[in-house]
Structure formats: structure tokens, C-alpha cells
C-alpha positions in Angstrom: -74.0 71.9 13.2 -71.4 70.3 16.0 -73.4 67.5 16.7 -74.6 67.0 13.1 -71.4 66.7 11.7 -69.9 64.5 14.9 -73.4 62.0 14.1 -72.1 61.8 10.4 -68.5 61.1 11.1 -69.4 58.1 13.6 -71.8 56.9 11.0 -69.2 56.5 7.8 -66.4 55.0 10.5 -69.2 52.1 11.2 -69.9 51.9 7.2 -65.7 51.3 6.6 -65.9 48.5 9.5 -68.8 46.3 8.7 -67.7 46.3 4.7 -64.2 45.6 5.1 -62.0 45.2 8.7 -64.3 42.5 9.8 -65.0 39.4 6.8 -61.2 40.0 5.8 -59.4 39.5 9.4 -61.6 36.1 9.4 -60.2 34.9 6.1 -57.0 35.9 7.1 -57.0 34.2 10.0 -59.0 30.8 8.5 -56.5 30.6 6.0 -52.8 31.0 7.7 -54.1 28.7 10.3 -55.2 26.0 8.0 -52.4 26.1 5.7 -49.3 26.1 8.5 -51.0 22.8 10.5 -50.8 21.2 7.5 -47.5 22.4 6.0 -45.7 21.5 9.4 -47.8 18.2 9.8 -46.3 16.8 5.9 -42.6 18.5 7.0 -42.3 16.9 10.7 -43.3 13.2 8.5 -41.6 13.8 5.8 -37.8 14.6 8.2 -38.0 12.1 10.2 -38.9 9.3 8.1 -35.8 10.2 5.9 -33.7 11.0 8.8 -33.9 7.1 10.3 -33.4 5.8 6.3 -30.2 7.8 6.0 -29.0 7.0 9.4 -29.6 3.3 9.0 -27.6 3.2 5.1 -24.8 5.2 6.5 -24.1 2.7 9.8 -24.5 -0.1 7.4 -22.3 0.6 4.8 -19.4 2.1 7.5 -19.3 -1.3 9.4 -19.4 -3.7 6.4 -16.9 -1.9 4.5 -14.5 0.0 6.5 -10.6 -1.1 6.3 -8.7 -1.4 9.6 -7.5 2.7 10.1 -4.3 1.2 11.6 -2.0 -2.2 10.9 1.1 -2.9 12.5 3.7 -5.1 10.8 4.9 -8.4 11.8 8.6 -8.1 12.4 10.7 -11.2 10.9 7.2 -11.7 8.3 7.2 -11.1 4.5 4.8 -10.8 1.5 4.1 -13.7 -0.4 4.6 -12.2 -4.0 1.1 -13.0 -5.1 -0.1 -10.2 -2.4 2.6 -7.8 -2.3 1.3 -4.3 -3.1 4.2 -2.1 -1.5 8.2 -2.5 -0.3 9.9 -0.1 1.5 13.9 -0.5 1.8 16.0 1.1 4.8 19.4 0.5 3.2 22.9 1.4 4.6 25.2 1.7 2.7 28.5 3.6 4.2 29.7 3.2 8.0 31.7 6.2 7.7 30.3 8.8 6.8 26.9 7.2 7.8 24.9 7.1 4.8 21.3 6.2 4.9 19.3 5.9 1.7 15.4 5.1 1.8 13.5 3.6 -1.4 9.5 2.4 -1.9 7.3 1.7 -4.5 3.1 0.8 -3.8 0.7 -0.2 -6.4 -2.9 -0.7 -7.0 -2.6 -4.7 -7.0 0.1 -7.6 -7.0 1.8 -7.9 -9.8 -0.1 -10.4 -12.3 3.0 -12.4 -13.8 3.8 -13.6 -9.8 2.6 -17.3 -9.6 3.8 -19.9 -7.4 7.3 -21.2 -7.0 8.5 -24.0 -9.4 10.8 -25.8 -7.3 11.8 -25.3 -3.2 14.5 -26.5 -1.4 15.0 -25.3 2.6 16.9 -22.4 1.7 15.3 -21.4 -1.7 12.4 -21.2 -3.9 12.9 -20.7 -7.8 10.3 -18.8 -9.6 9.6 -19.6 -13.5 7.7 -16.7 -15.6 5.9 -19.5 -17.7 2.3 -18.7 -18.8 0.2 -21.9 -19.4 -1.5 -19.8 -22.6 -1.2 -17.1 -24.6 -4.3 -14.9 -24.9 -6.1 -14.6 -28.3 -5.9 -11.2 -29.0 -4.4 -8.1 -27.9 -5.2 -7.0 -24.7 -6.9 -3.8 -24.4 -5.0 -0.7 -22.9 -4.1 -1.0 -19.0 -3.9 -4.7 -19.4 -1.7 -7.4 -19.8 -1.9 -11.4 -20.6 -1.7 -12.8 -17.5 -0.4 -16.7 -17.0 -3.6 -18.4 -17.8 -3.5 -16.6 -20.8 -6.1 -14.1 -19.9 -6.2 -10.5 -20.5 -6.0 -8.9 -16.6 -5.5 -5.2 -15.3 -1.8 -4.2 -15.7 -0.4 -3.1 -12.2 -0.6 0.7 -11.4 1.4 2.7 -9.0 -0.8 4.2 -6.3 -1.2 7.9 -6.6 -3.0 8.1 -2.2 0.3 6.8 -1.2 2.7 8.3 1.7 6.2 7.3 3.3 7.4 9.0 6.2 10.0 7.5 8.4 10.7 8.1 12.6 13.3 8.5 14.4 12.3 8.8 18.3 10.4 12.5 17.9 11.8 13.3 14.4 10.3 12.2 11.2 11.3 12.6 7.3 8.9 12.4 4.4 10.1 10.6 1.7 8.8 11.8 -1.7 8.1 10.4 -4.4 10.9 10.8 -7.5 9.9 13.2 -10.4 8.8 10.9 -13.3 9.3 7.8 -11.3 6.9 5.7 -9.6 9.8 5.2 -7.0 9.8 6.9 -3.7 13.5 7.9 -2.8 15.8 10.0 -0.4 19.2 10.1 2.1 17.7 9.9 5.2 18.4 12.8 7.2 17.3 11.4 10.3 20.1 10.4 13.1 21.3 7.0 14.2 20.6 3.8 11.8 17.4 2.6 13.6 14.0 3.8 11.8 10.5 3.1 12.3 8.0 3.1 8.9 4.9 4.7 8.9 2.7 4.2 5.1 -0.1 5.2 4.2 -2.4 3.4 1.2 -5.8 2.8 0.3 -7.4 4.2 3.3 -4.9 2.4 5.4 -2.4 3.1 7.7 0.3 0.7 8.0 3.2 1.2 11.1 6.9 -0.6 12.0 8.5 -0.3 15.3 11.9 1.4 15.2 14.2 -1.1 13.8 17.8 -1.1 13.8 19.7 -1.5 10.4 21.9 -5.0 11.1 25.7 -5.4 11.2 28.9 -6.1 9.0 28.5 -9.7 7.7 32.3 -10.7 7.8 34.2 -13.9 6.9 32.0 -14.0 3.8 32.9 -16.1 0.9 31.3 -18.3 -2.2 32.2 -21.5 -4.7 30.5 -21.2 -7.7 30.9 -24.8 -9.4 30.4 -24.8 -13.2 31.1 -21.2 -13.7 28.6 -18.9 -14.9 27.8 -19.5 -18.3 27.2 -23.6 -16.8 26.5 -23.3 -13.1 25.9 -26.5 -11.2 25.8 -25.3 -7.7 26.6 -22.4 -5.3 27.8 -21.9 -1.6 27.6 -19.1 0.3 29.0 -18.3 3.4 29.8 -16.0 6.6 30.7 -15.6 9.8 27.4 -15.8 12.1 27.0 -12.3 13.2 25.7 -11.3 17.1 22.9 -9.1 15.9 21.1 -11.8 14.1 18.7 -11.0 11.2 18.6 -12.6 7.9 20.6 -13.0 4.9 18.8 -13.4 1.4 19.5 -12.9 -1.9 17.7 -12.6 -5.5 18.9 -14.0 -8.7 17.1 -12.9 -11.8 17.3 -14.3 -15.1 20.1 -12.9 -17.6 19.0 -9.5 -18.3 19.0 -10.9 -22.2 16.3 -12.3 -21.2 13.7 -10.4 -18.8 10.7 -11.4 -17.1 10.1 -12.4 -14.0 12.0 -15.8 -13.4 14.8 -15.9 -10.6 15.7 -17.7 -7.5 14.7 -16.5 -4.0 17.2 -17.8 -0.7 16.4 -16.6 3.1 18.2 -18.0 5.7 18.6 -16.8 9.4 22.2 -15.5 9.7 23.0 -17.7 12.4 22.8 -20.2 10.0 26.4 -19.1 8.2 25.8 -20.3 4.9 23.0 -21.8 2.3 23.2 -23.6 -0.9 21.7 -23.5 -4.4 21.3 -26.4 -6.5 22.2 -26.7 -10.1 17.9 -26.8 -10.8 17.5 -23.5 -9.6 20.6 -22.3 -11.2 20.6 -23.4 -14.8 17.5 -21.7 -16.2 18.9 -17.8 -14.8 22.4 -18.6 -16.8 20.9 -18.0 -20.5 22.4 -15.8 -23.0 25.7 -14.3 -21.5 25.6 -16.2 -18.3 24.5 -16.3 -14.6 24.3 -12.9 -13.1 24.6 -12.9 -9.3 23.6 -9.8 -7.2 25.0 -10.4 -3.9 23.2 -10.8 -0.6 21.6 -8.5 1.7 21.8 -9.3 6.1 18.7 -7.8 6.3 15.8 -7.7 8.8 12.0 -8.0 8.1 8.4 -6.4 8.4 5.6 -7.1 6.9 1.7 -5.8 7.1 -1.2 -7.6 5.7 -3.7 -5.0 5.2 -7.2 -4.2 3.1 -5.3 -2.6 0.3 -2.6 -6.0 -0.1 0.5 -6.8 1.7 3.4 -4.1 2.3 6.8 -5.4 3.0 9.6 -3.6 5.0 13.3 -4.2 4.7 16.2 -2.7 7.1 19.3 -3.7 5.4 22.8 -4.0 4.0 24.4 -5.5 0.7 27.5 -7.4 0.5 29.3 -9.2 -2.2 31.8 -12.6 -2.0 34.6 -13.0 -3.2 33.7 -16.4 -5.5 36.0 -19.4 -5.6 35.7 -21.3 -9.0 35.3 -25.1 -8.8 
């Protein structure tokens, strides 16, 4: 019986392997093979031929249209108005105490109603608001006539805008006002000598430290005509040893608005400057000529991808006016 049932056993095990274990490992075997070749022959194409189109698109487009990560501004240069985008003032304003007050502003693009000046003499250049046409129709929202009497994009306050000022190691963020599109503090920094670092538009521009300039003293003005009638004005002062400009801005009666006023930059070695009765007369409409001052000032400005930003360190004063 042993061996019988031993014969029977080894003949059943052969039956299960020649019906099943053998045709099924061979299919098995056929079809993995087969199938990952070709799976990893169309991947390995397919990656590397996308790979090298991405690569190429991405170089491409970073060299033709990335903006300079870094601009340093020119000291003594300013904006022409038709490119200004952003001005930053470093003002003083008390000796003692020493008070400090920083204020900027940075839009999307120059302000439209800035054209060329009118009239220029070698201390000034008057500026008329005067469009050469009106535009048809309304212009639609975010847009205003500009002075060829086309509707243009209205200018926007940047929202990717920062202002921080240095002092040697230390630095102060200046925020932007609540509700305002003005950026505003008291600087909290020591000394009266700042450097400017802004950020706009992907760029990043930088000022050296520069010291706020001196007193202006001996200063004094003639106003001839008076202000409802002005026909000229002198100003001067007592050229100061830490040199630096002096400027000033006369605007248009308030009665009347727009952008139409008289711009005068002088070194302050100079001592004085003049204004003629041409630049004078059109600003003294409604209740009169409204004179603002002048600033000794010093200058930086940074022509970058995103427009021009201009940087002033400075003072005000105000004459005593002589009446001719």
C-alpha cells in the first residue's frame, strides 16, 4: 500500500505543474518585461525633452526682463517730473530738541498732468497745467484726461512699497499712514545724517548716509508788486559752509488748483536767485500770490525700472519780505 500511495501522490503533484505553474510564470514574465521597456523608454523621452524646453523659457525670460535688484542714487540729481514715481523727505525741523520727521509717497506711474516747463530762466522753470484738448467723453473709472486730451490711467499709490531709513547699524521702518497713501514718522534714529533704503516694483533703490544741511542765516526777500500784482522777487542769504541747495515751489492760488507753479534751485553758495514778473503773475490769481518759503536742502535721486525716486535731506525757512 506504501509505495502505491507514494506513486499516486508524485503523480497528481506533476498533474498541478504541467496545467498551471509553468504556462502562467511565462506570461508573467513576457508581459512585465514587455510593458516596463516600453513604459520607461516613452518616460526617459518624454522628461528630458520637456526638461531642456522649460530650462530654455525660464533663462530667457529672466535675462530679458529682470529689473536691476539694486540702484544707488545719484547724490546732487533729481527727477524730472515726467518720471518721478516716488520722494522721500528727511526734514529737520527743531535744533533743540532735535526733531527729525521722515515723509514719502510712491506710485504706480508719473503723474499724467506733468508736461514740460513753459518758460526757464537760470534759476527757475515755471510749469503751466494747460491741456491742449479736452477729451470727448468721460473717462472711464481709474482714468483721467490727460493734456492731449486723452483719457490715460489715473496715478495709483503702490501697495509693494517699503521705507526704511539707516543710521550706521540702526534702522527705522517708516510706515505707511492709516488712510493715507503718505508714508510718515519722527525718526527715532540718532544724529541728523540718514541713509534711504526703498523698495518698489521689484527694485531696490539705496542713498548713502547724508547729513541734513545747516541754518541758512542772513536771509531776506523784496517782493515788488505785492502779492495780489507781483512783478518780481529776490531772495537772499548768507552762503552757508556746508553747501547744498536752496529751492523753493510756488503753486498756484489754492483758489485755483492744478498743477501750475514755479520751480527755483540754486546752489547755496550762490546767496540769492530771482523770479521774474512771467513766472510770477499767473500763480497770483484769486486772493493773491502764495509763497511757501525755501528749503537748503540736499539731493538724491535713482533712476530705476519702476521710474525715478527722488530723495530730499532738508530744512525750511521763511524771509522776512521787504515790499517795493
Amino acid at each position: 500500500m506504501r509505495p502505491a500511495l507514494l506513486l499516486a501522490l508524485a503523480l497528481a503533484l506533476a498533474a498541478c505543474g504541467d496545467d498551471g505553474g509553468g504556462p502562467v510564470a511565462d506570461a508573467a514574465d513576457t508581459t512585465v518585461a514587455d510593458t516596463t521597456v516600453d513604459d520607461t523608454a516613452v518616460a526617459d523621452t518624454t522628461v528630458a525633452d520637456t526638461a531642456v524646453a522649460d530650462t530654455t523659457v525660464a533663462d530667457t525670460t529672466a535675462t530679458d526682463t529682470a529689473a536691476p535688484t539694486e540702484v544707488a542714487a545719484t547724490p546732487g540729481a533729481r527727477c524730472a517730473l515726467t518720471d518721478r514715481v516716488g520722494l522721500v523727505q528727511i526734514e529737520l525741523q527743531s535744533d533743540d530738541p532735535v526733531l527729525v520727521f521722515a515723509t514719502a509717497s510712491f506710485f504706480d506711474r508719473p503723474n499724467p498732468w506733468y508736461g514740460a516747463p513753459e518758460l526757464t530762466s537760470d534759476d527757475c522753470a515755471f510749469f503751466r497745467f494747460a491741456p491742449t484738448a479736452a477729451c470727448d467723453a468721460p473717462c472711464d473709472e481709474g482714468e483721467v484726461c490727460g493734456l492731449d486730451g486723452a483719457c490715460v490711467p489715473a496715478q495709483a499709490a503702490r501697495e509693494d512699497a517699503a521705507f526704511t531709513l539707516v543710521a550706521g547699524e540702526a534702522t527705522q521702518s517708516i510706515p505707511r499712514s492709516e488712510g493715507s497713501d503718505t508714508y510718515w514718522a519722527q525718526v527715532t534714529l540718532s544724529g541728523t545724517a540718514f541713509g534711504v533704503a526703498v523698495t518698489l516694483g521689484g527694485v531696490r533703490v539705496t542713498a548713502a548716509e547724508t547729513a541734513i544741511p545747516g541754518d541758512l542765516t542772513g536771509l531776506d526777500g523784496t517782493l515788488s508788486g505785492g502779492y495780489e500784482a507781483p512783478t518780481g522777487l529776490v531772495v537772499s542769504w548768507d552762503a552757508p559752509s556746508d553747501g547744498g541747495d536752496v529751492t523753493t515751489t510756488i503753486p498756484i492760488n489754492h483758489h485755483a488748483g492744478g498743477p501750475t507753479f514755479t520751480d527755483c534751485r540754486v546752489a547755496a553758495s550762490e546767496g540769492g536767485f530771482e523770479v521774474g514778473e512771467a513766472m510770477l503773475a499767473p500763480l497770483a490769481v484769486a486772493t493773491g500770490l502764495e509763497f511757501q518759503g525755501v528749503e537748503h536742502v540736499r539731493f538724491a535721486a535713482a533712476e530705476t525700472a519702476a521710474g525715478c525716486v527722488e530723495i530730499r535731506w532738508l530744512r525750511r525757512f521763511y524771509p522776512g519780505f521787504v515790499h517795493e
